[in-house]
N, C-alpha and C positions, 0 to 999 in steps of 0.2 A: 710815706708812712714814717712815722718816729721811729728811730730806734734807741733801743737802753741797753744798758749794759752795766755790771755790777763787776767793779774788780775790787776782788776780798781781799788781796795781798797790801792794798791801800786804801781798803774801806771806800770807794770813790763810787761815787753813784754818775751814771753819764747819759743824759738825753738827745739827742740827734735832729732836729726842725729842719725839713724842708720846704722849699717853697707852696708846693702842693699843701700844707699842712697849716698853715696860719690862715687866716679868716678871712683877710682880702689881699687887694693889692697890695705888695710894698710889703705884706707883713712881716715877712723875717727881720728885714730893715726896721720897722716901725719897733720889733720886739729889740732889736738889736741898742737899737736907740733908748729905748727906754728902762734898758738893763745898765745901761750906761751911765743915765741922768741918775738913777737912785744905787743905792750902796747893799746888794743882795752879797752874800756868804756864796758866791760861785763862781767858778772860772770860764771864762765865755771865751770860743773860740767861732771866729766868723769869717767864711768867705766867700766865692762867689754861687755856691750850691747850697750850702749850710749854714745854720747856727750850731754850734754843740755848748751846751752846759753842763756843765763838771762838778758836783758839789759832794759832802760830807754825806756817805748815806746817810748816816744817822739823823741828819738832820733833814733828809732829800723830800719826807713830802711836807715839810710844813716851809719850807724854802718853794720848794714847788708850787705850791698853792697861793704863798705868798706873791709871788712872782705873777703866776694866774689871775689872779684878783685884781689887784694891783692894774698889771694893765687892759683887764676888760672894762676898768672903772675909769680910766683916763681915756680912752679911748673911744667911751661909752658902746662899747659892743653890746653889751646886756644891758637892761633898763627892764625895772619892774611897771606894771600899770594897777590901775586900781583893781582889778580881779586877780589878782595875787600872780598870775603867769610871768615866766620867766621871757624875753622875746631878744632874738640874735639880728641884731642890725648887718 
């Protein structure tokens, strides 16, 4: 399960990815990588159990989201079809 956590004393917003929690095989890796390759406003710490990202609350769901999209689109996890439905590869 993810976990978050908000520290006020530094405004810092911080999410927890474990392996269980990404979409397929590899995914931590896969997300890890591709946090990597592009330039997101967040602190990524990664090792052999986790990912954590660290970012600005302020900024944390539209950094969040960004990040989400981003790599469900590279990855092609989501794909629409012509009857509008959403479908998770």
């Amino acid at each position: 399960m993810k976990q978050r956590s908000l520290d006020f004393a530094k405004d810092i917003f911080s999410i927890k990815f474990f392996a269980k929690d990404i979409f397929y095989n590899n995914g931590v890796v896969n997300l890890y990588q591709f946090l990597q390759s592009k330039s997101f406003d967040v602190e990524i710490n990664f090792n052999d159990s986790s990912l954590e990202l660290k970012m600005d609350s302020q900024k944390s769901e539209e950094v969040y989201f960004e990040i989400l999209q981003g790599f469900f689109k590279e990855h092609k996890i989501v794909h629409q079809t012509k009857n509008n439905r959403w479908y998770f590869d």
